[in-house]
N, C-alpha and C positions, 0 to 999 in steps of 0.2 A: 553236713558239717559236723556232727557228732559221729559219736561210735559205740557201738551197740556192741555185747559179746554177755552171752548167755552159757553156761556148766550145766549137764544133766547127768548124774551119774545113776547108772539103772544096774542094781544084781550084783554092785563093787561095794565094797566098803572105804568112805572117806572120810575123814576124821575134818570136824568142820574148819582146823589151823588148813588143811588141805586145800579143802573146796576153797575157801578165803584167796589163799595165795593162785589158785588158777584163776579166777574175777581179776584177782589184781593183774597181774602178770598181764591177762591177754586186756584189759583196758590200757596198762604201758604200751602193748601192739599199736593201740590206735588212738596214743594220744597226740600224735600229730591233726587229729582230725579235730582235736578241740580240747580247751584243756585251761577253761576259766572253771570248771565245777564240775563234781563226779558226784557219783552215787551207786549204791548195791542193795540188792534184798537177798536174805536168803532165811532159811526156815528157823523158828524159835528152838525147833526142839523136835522129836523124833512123833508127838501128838501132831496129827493131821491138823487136830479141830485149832490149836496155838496160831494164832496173827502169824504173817512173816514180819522180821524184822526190816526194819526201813534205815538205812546208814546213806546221810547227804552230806556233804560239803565243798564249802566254796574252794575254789584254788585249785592246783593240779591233783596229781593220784595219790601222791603221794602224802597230801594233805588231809586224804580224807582215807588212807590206811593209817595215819598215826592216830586218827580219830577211833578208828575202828577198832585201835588195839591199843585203846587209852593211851596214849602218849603223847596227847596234849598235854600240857601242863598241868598236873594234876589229877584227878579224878573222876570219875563222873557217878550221880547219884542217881537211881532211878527209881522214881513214886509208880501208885498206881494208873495213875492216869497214863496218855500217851506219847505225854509229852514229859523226859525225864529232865530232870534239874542238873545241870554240869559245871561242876565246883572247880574254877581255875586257882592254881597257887601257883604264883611265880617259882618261889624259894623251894618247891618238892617237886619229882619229877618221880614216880612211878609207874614206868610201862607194864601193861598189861596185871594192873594190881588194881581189885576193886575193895570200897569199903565203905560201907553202910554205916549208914548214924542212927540213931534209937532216938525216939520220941520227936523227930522233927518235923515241925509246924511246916503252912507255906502264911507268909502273909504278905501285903502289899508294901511296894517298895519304901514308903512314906514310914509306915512302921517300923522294917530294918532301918532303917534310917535311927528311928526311937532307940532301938534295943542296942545297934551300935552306939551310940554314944552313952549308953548306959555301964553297957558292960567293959568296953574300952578295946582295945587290940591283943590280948593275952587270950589266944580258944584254950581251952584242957580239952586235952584228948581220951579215948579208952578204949581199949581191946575188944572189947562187944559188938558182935556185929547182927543186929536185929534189924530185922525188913524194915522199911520206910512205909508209912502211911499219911501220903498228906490228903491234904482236904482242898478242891479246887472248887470255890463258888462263884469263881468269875476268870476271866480269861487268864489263863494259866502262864503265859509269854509275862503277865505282869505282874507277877510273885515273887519273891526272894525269900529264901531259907531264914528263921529264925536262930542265927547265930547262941543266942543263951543257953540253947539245951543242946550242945552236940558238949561228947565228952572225952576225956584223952584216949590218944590211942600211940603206945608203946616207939611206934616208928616215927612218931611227929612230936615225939617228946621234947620239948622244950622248945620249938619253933614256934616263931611270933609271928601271925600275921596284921598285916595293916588295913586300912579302906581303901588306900593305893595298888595294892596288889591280892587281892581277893574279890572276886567276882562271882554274880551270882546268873548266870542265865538261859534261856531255856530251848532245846535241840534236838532232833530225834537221833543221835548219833550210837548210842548203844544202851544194853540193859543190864542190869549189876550179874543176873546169873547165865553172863554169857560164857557158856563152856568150849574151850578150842579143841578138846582130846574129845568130847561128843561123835560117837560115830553115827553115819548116814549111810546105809545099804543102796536108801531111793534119796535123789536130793535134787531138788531145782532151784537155780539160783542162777539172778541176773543185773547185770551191772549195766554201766552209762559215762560213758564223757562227754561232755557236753560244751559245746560253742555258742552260746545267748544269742538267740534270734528273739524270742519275746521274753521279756523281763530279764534284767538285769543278772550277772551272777550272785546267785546266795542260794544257800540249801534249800528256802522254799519253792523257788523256780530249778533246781536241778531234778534230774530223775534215778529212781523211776519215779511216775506220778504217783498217788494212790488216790483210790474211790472215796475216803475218809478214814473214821476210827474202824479201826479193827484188820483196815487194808484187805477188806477183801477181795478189791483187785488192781495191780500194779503193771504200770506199764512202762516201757523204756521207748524212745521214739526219735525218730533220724527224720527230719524233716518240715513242712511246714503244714498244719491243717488252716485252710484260709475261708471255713464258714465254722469259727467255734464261736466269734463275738456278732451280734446283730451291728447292722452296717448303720454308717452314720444316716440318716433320712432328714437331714435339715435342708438338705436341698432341695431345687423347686420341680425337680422333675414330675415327682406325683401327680402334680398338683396343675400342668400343661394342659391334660385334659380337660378338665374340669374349665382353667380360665380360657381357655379357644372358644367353649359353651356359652361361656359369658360374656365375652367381645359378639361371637355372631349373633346372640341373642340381642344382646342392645343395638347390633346396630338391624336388624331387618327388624324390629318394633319400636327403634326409638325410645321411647320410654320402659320401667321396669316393666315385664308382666309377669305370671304366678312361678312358671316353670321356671326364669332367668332368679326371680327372689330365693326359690328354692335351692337352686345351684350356689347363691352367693351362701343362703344359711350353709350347706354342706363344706362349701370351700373354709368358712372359717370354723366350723367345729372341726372340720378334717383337722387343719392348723392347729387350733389350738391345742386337741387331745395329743398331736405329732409333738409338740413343744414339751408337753408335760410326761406324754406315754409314748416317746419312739417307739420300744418294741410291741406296745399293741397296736397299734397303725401297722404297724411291719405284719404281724399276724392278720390282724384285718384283709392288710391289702392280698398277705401270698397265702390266706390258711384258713378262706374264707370255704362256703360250700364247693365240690369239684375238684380240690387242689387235693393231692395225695397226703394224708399225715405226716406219713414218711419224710416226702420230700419238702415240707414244710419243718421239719425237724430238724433234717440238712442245713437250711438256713441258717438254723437258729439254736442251736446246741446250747450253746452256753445259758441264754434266755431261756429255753425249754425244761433245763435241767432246775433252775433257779425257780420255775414255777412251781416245780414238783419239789421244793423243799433242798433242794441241793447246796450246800455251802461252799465259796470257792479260797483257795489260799494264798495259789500263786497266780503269776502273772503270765503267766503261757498259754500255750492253744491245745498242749499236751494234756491238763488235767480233764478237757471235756472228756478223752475216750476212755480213761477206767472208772467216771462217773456215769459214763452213760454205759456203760458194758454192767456197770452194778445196779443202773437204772431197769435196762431188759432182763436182768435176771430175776431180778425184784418182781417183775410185772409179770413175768411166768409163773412163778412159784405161785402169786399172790391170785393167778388163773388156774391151780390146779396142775399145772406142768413139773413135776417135781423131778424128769429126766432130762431136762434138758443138757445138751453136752457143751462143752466148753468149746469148743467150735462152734457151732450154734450161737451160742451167744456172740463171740468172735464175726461172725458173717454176719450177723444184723449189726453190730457196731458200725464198720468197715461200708456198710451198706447208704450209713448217713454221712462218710466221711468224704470230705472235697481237697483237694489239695493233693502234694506229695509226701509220702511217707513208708520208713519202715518200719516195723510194730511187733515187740516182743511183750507178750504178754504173762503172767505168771498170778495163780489165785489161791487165797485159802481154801475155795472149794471145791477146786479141781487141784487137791497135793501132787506133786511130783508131776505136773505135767504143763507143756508149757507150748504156747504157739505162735507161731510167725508170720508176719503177712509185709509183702510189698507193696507200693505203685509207684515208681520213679527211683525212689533211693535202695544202694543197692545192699544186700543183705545175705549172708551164704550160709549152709547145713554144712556140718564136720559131723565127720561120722567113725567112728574108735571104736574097733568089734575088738577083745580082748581075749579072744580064741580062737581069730582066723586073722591068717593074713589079707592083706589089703589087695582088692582086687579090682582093675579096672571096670572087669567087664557086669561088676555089680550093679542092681537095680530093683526098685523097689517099688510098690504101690499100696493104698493104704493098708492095713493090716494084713498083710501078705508078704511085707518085708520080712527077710530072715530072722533080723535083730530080735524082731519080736516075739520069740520062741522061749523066753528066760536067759538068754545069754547075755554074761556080762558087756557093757558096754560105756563110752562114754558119749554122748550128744554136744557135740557147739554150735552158737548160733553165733557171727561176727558180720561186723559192716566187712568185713576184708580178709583177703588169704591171709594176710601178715600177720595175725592172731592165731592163724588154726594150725599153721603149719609144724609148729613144733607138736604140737597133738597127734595131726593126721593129716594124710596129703588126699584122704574122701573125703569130697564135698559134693554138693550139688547147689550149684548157683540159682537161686531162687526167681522165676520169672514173674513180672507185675502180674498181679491180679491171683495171684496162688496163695494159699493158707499150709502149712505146715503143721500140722498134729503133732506134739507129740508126746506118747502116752503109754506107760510098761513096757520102757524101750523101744515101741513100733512107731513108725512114721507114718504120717496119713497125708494126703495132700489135695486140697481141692483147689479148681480152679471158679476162682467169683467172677462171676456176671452182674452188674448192680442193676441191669435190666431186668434181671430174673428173681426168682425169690420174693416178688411184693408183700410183704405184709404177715409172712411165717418164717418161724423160725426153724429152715426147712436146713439140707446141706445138699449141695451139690456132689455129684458122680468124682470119684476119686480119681486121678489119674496116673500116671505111667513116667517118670522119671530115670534116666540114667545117671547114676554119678561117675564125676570125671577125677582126672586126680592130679594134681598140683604140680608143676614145675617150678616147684624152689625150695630152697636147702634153709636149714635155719641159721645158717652164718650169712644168708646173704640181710638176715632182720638186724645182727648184730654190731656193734660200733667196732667190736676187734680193738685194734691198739691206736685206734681213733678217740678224740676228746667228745666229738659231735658229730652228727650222721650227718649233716651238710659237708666238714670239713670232709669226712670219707668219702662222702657222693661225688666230691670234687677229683678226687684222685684216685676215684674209680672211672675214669671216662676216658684213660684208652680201651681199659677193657670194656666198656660199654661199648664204645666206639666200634669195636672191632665185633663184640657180638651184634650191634645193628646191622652190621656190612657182611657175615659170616654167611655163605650161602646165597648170595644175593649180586658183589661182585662178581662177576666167572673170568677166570685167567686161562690164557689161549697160552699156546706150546712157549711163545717166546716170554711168560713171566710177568707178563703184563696183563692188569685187566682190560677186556675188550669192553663187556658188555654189560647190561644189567639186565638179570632176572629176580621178578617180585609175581609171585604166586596168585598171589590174595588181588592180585588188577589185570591176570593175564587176556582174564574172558572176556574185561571191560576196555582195553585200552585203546581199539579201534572208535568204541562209541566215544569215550575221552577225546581224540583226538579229533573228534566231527564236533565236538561243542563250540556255542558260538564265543563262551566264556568260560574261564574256573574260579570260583568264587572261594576264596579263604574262608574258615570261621574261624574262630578264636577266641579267646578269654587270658589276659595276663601274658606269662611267661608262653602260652601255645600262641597267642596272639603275636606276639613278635617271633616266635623263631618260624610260623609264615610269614611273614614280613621280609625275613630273612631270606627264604626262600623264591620269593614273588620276582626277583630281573632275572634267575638261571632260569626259570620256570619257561617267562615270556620270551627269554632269548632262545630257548630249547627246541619249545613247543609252535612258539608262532602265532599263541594264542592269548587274548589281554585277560590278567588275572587283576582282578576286585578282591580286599581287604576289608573285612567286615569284623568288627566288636559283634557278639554271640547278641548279647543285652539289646541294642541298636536294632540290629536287624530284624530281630522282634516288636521291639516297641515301635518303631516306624512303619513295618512291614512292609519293607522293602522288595524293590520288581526281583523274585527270580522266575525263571521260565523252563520250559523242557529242555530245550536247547543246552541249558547249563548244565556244569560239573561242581557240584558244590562240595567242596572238602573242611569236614572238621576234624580238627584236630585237639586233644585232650589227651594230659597224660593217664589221668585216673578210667577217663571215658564215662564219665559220671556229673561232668558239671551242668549245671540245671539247666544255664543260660544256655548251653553249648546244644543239650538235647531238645529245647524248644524251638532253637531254631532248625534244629533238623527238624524234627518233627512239622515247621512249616513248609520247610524246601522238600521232602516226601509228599505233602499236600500240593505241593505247585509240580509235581511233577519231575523235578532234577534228578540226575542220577548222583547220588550220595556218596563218597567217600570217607571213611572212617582212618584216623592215625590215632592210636593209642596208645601207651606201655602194659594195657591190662587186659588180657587174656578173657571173652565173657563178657565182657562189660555193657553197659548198655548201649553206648556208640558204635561198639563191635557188633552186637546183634542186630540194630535198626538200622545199619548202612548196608547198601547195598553191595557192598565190596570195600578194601583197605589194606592195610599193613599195619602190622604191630613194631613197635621200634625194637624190641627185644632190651631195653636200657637194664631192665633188673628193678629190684624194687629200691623205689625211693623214698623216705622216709621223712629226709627234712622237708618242713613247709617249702620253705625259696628250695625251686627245681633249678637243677643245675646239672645233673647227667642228662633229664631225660629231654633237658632245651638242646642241649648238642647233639641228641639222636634224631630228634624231630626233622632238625636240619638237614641233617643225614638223608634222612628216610624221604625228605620234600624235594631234593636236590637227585637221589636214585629217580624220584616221581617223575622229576624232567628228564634227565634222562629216557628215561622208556618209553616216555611222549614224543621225543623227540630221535628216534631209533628209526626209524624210515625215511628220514631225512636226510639226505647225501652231503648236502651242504654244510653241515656244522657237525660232521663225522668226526675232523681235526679237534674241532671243540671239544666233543663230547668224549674224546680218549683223555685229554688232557685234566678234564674234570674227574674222568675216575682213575686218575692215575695222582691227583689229589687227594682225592678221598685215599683210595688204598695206604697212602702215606700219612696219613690224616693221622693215628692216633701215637705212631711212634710221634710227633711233633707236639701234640699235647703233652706226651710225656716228657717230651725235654723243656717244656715251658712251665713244667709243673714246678721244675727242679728252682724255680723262681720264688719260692716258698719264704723264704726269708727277706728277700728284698721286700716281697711286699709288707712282710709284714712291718718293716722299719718304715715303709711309706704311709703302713695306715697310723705310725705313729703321730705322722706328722698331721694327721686330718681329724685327727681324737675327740679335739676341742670344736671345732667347725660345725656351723648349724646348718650349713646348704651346699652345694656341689653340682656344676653342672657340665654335660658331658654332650659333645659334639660328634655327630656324626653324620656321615654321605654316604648315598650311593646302597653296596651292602652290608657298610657297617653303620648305616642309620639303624636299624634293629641291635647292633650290639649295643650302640647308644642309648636306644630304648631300656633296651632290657640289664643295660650294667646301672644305668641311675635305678632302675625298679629294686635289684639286688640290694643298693646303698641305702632305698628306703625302706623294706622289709624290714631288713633282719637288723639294720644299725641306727636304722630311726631318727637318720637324719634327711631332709629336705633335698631332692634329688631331682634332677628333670633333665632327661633326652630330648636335645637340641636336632631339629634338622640343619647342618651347619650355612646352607644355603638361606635359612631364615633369619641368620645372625644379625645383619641391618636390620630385619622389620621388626625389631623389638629387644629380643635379650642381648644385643651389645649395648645396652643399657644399665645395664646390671653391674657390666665388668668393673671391677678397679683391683688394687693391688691386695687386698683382703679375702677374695673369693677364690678359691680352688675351683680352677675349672682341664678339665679334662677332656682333650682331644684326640682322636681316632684318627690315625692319618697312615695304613697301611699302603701297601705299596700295590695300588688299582688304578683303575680308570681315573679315576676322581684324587689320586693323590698331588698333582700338583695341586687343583683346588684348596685342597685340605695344606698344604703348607701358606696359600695367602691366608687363608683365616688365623692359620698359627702368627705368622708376623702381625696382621690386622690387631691380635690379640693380646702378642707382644707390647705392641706398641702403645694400647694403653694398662700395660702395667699391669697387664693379667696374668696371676699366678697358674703356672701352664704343667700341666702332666699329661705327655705324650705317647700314646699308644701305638707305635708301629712297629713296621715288619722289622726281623734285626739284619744289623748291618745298616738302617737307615738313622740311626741313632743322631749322626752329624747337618742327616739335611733336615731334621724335624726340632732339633734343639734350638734356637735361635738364641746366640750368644754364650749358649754353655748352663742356661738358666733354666730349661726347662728338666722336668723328671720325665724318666719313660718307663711303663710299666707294658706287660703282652696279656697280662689273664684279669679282670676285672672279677671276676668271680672269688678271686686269694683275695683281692684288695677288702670286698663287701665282709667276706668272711674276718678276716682282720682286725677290721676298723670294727666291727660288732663284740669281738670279743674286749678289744682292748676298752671300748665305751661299757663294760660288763650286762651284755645282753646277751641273751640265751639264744642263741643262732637258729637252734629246731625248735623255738616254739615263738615265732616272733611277736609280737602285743597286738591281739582283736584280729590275727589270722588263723586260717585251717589250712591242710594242705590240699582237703577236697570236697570243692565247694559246690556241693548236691543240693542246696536251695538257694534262690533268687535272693 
C-alpha cells in the first residue's frame, strides 16, 4: 500500500535542487498508493563520514516538500543535537530562507512560559547569523527556545509576534546549512509514501525508518513484517500441557503426590513470571537449549533488539529492520569483521524477517550505495546509461554489468513503472527472494534462500537477469487537459475498450466479428473446458466486475462458476480441487488477499488463471496462464477503465469456453458483435457529462444512497454504490433487487435517493415492478436504463434517469469537495492484508 522510489546518480553531476526534485516527482508517480505521510533521505554533504539527512512528514507530498524547502510558515532552526527546533510564524512566510539566532538557550516549556510573560510579545531582531548551540539534558521533544535572547534581524523589522501565533516545536524536517546548488558526482537518495498500517500518521511513524542518532541505517519499506512485536501469551495455550499432567495425575493417585505437587509448583511460577515477564516465558519456551538463535530472533525482534540496548520511536514493524541491520553490523565489527559488505549485512537482516515486504535500504557506511530486496510486494530496477542507447536485449550479473565500467548513469528503484518511465523504459522487475546491489554504478543480485546461510554472514552465487523494457509513454502518467485522473480514466474507456479487444476480436470477410482469440489460454482451454467448476477470486472493484461476468460465463461455457471474496477464501479455506479452474483477477496483480489465495488453490492443485492490467506482475507470473486486459495505466484509487476491461476480457473468456459448442453459436456472434460496438456506445454515453453533473447536484447534501440491481446488473449495482462510497464518502449499498421485501424496503420513504437499474434484459419487466413497488411508497427514484426506455421506467414523469454511474460518483465527489484520486484511508494498491 505504499511506494517506494529510490535516485542513484553514479559518474553525473547533480545539483542537490535536482536530485530533490527527481524523490519528489517520482513519489507524485505513486502517491495514489498512499498518501497520509512521506518521507526522504538524502546525503548531508559531499563527506562520506556526515549522517544522511532524514526529511518526514505527515500529509501528502506535497506537504512534506514545502517542509523540505522551508516553506512552512516560517523557519526552521537547527541545534546540534538531532532533533532541530522549527520556529513557526504565522505573519512571515520565507521559502527556502534560513536564519540562525545567536546565543539561544533550550529550556523547558514551564520556563518559556516564565520568560514570555516577562518579556511580552515585541521580539528585536538582528542581521547576525551565528550557529546555534543548545544544551539538551533531557528529552529534547520538551524544550522551547528561550525567546529573551534572539535579536532583530532587518527583514522582520518591526513585526510583532504573539503566544497565539508563535510556536515552538521539535521535527527532523531540515538543517540550517542545507545547500540546494551543492553538487553530487555520486549520490544515493531515497524517499516513501506511506499508507499507515501500524501507527497512526505522523513523521515518527513515516519512512524512511532509521537505526537511531547518526542514521547509520535507513530504510523505506512496502509491506507488513508480522514477527517484529513478541505476541500476546496471556492465553492458556502453554499451559494445556502442563494442566492435562495434573488432571491425570490426580485422578490415577487420588490424592496429591510429589511429581503432581511439582507440576502444580511449575504451572504457577510458569504463570506468574508470564503475567509479569511475557517476553521471558516467550524466550524460555522458544530459545531455550536446541532452538536456532536465529530463529528465535525471528520471533522476537523487537524484544531482542530492546535487550541489547535498542530504543524504539515509532509505532511500526519498519523500525525493527534498520535497528537490527545496525545490530549485525555492530556485532561484526565488535568480532573483528571490519569487511563486511553491505549486502552481507542486508542477507542476515532479511534472514530473521517474516511477513511480506519490499525493502530499500540506504547507510552512512556504505555511501552511494543502496539495496533492494523483495517477498510479496512488488518493487522494480530502472536503469539510465547516459552514453548508450537503450537496448532490449541488455543483461546483466553481478559486477560484470556494463554500467559498471565508470560510465555515467542513473539507477531507480520504484514500487511501479509509473515512476520510472519518464527516466527510462529499462527495468528489470525484481523477483521475491532477490537482493539488488547496487554499488559504483554496477548491479549485483543475489538470490536468498533463508534455508541457507545459518548463522554467517556469508552471500550467495550472483545470478543472471535480463532487463525488459516498458510499454508506456509518459502521457499516458499524465492528467492532460483533465482536472483529475479518475475524471480522465473515465473518458478514456472507449479507447481502453477498444485496446482490450484489439487483436483478440477477429473479423471474417463480411465485417463482422466471428470469433475470439486470446493467446495467453490457447494451450489451456481444452483443460478449462473438462473443469468441474470456474471459481472467481476477487477483491473490490475486480470482485464485482467477475460478478459481472459470472451468467455469460455459465450461459457460454455450461459450466457453474463460484464467487469468492480473495480474504474469505483464505480465512475459511475453502474446498477447491484439481478438477477446478480458479481465476483471479487484479488490476495491479499485486493484491495480497488475491495472491494468498492463489498461492492456496496452486497448493490444492487448480489450474490458475491470471487477469491483470500489469505486465509482470506477481498474478502474471504465479498463474499458470491469463490475459492482460491491456486497460493502460490507471492512476486513480476508484478503478474505473480497468473494471470495464475486466469485463471485457471475462466475457472474451466465455466466449472461448464456449467456442466448440454449436448450440449457442447464435449467441455467441451476437455477444461479440456487442462487444465490437461496445466502446463507440460508451462514447456516446459519455457525452452525458453535464446532465450528470446537475444530477449529482441534487444528492450533494444526502448522507446515504442505495442502488438496485438484477440479473447482470446486480454487479453494476454493487460496484456504482462502492464508486459513491470511495471517492464521495457518503453511505452507499448494492441492493439485490429481488431482496427488496426481506429487508431494505424498509428503509424507503420520500427523503432517501434510491437508484434503480432497470436496463432492457431478461430481468427488466422485474425491474420495472420494483420501480412502481417503490413508487408507491414515495421513494425518490433515479433510473438507470437502456435509452429510448425512458417512458416505461419513469413512473409518472417523477423519476430521474441516468446511463453511467461512474460521471454521477465522480460528480457528487467533487461537488461535496473531496479529492477524487486520493479518497480518505484508501490506496489504489493494496499489497498488504
Amino acid at each position: 500500500m505504499c511506494g517506494i522510489f529510490a535516485y542513484l546518480n553514479y559518474n553525473v553531476t547533480r545539483e542537490r535542487r535536482y536530485i530533490l526534485e527527481v524523490l519528489f516527482n517520482g513519489l507524485r508517480r505513486l502517491e495514489y498508493r498512499g498518501y497520509d505521510s512521506a518521507g526522504i533521505s538524502i546525503d548531508s554533504s559531499n563527506q562520506t563520514s556526515d549522517p544522511p539527512l532524514l526529511f518526514r512528514q505527515e500529509g501528502n507530498i506535497e506537504s512534506l516538500v514545502k517542509s523540505v524547502y522551508h516553506e512552512l510558515r516560517g523557519t526552521v532552526l537547527m541545534g546540534s543535537s538531532r532533533y532541530p527546533v522549527e520556529w513557526e510564524v504565522s505573519a512571515v512566510r520565507y521559502p527556502m530562507e534560513l536564519i540562525e539566532v545567536r546565543n539561544i538557550t533550550i529550556i523547558k516549556k514551564k520556563r518559556f512560559q516564565q520568560i514570555w510573560r516577562e518579556y511580552g510579545t515585541q521580539v528585536e531582531c538582528d542581521a547576525k547569523f551565528p550557529s546555534i548551540q543548545p544544551s539538551f539534558e533531557h528529552d529534547p521533544r520538551s524544550f522551547y527556545a528561550d525567546l529573551s535572547l534572539v535579536t532583530s534581524h532587518p527583514k522582520l523589522d518591526g513585526v510583532s509576534f504573539s503566544d497565539s501565533n508563535i510556536d515552538f516545536t521539535c521535527s527532523d524536517v531540515a538543517a540550517t546549512d542545507l545547500n540546494l546548488e551543492e553538487s553530487f558526482s555520486v549520490h544515493a537518495g531515497i524517499s516513501h509514501t506511506r499508507w499507515a498500517t501500524h501507527g497512526e500518521p505522523a513523521p515518527k511513524n513515516s519512512h524512511p525508518q532509521s537505526s537511531g542518532a547518526g542514521n547509520d541505517f535507513l530504510v523505506v519499506h512496502n509491506g507488513i513484517i508480522t514477527n517484529y512485536e513478541v505476541p500476546n501469551l496471556s492465553h492458556d495455550i502453554l499451559y494445556i500441557p502442563l494442566l492435562v499432567q495434573l488432571l491425570i495425575g490426580y485422578s490415577q493417585f487420588q490424592r496429591p503426590n510429589m511429581l503432581w505437587m511439582v507440576n502444580l509448583w511449575f504451572l504457577i511460577t510458569f504463570y506468574s513470571v508470564e503475567c509479569f515477564f511475557p517476553s521471558t516465558v516467550y524466550l524460555l519456551w522458544f530459545g531455550g537449549e536446541g532452538h536456532d538463535t536465529a530463529s528465535t530472533m525471528g520471533k522476537v525482534l523487537k524484544e531482542t533488539l530492546l535487550r541489547h540496548g535498542f530504543t524504539f520511536e515509532s509505532e511500526t514493524d519498519t523500525e525493527v529492520i534498520p535497528k537490527l541491520a545496525k545490530f549485525i553490523f555492530d556485532k561484526a565489527n565488535e568480532e573483528g569483521d571490519q569487511s563486511v559488505t553491505f549486502s552481507q549485512v542486508v542477507l542476515e537482516v532479511i534472514r530473521h524477517l517474516e511477513g511480506a515486504y519490499a525493502l530499500t535500504f540506504k547507510s552512512r557506511h556504505y555511501p552511494n550505495e543502496l539495496i533492494a530486496c523483495k517477498r510479496g510486494s512488488p518493487l522494480l530496477l530502472g536503469v539510465k546509461d547516459l552514453e548508450e542507447k537503450a537496448s532490449s536485449g541488455s543483461s546483466f550479473s553481478d559486477a560484470k554489468f556494463p554500467s559498471s565500467n565508470g560510465q555515467p548513469k542513473e539507477l531507480f528503484l520504484s514500487s511501479d513503472a509509473n515512476a520510472l518511465v519518464e527516466h527510462t523504459k529499462k527495468v528489470l522487475v525484481i523477483e521475491d527472494g532477490e537482493v539488488v546491489h547496487i554499488k559504483d554504478g554496477g548491479v549485483s543480485i543475489y538470490k536468498f534462500d533463508k534455508g541457507k546461510n545459518g548463522g554467517t554472514l556469508s552471500r550467495p552465487a550472483s545470478v543472471q537477469r535480463a532487463l525488459s523494457i516498458l510499454e508506456m509513454e509518459v502521457e499516458q502518467i499524465n492528467k492532460g487537459k483533465y482536472e483529475h485522473y479518475m475524471q480522465k480514466e473515465i473518458h478514456e474507456q472507449p479507447e481502453s475498450l477498444t485496446t482490450t479487444m484489439r487483436g483478440r476480436l477477429i473479423r471474417a470477410g463480411s465485417c463482422k466479428a466471428k470469433t475470439v482469440l486470446l493467446g495467453g489460454l490457447k494451450d489451456h482451454l481444452k483443460t478449462i473446458r473438462r473443469s468441474r467448476r470456474i471459481v472467481f477470486v476477487g477483491c473490490g472493484t475486480s470482485y464485482n466486475a467477475a460478478l459481472a461476468a459470472r451468467s455469460i460465463v455459465e450461459e457460454l461455457s455450461g459450466i457453474p462458476v463460484t464467487m469468492e471474496i480473495a480474504s474469505d477464501l483464505v480465512d475459511r479455506q475453502g474446498p477447491i480441487y484439481r478438477e477446478d479452474t480458479a481465476v483471479f483477477v487484479s488490476q495491479s496483480g499485486e493484491t495480497a488477499d488475491t495472491l494468498l489465495a492463489l498461492e492456496y488453490a496452486l497448493e490444492n492443485g487448480a489450474l490458475c488463471v491470471g487477469i491483470t492490467n500489469t505486465v509482470g506482475s506477481a498474478i502474471a507470473r504465479h498463474t499458470h496462464c491469463g490475459v492482460h486486459i491491456n486497460a493502460g495505466c490507471e492512476i486513480g484509487v476508484a478503478s474505473t477503465k480497468a473494471y470495464t476491461s475486466q469485463i471485457v476480457v471475462m466475457a472474451m473468456l466465455a466466449l472461448a469456453i464456449g467456442a466448440d459448442t454449436l448450440s449457442n453459436q447464435a449467441r455467441r456472434e451476437a455477444i461479440i458483435d456487442g462487444l465490437f460496438y461496445l466502446p463507440r456506445k460508451v462514447k456516446a454515453v459519455l457525452k452525458l457529462d453535464e446532465e450528470m453533473k446537475d444530477l449529482a447536484k441534487l444528492l450533494i447534501a444526502e448522507q446515504s444512497l442505495l442502488v438496485f440491481g438484477r440479473g447482470y446488473n446486480y454487479a453494476s449495482a454493487l460496484e456504482g454504490a462502492l464508486k459513491v462510497k470511495e471517492v464521495a464518502l457518503m453511505h452507499s449499498e448494492g441492493i439485490l433487487a429481488g431482496e427488496m421485501k426481506h429487508g431494505p424496503l424498509a428503509l424507503v420513504d420520500e427523503n432517501l435517493p434510491i437508484v434503480v437499474i432497470a436496463t432492457r434484459d431478461s430481468c427488466f419487466s422485474k425491474q420495472q415492478s420494483v420501480i412502481q413497488q417503490l413508487h408507491a411508497r414515495k421513494g425518490r427514484l433515479i433510473v438507470m436504463c437502456t435509452e429510448g426506455d425512458k417512458a416505461s421506467v419513469s413512473v409518472g414523469g417523477s423519476s430521474r434517469v441516468i446511463e453511467v454511474p461512474q460521471l454521477l460518483a465522480y460528480h457528487l465527489t467533487v461537488l461535496r469537495g473531496y479529492n477524487v484520486d486520493q479518497p480518505r484511508n484508501l490506496a489504489k494498491s493494496v499489497t498488504t492484508q
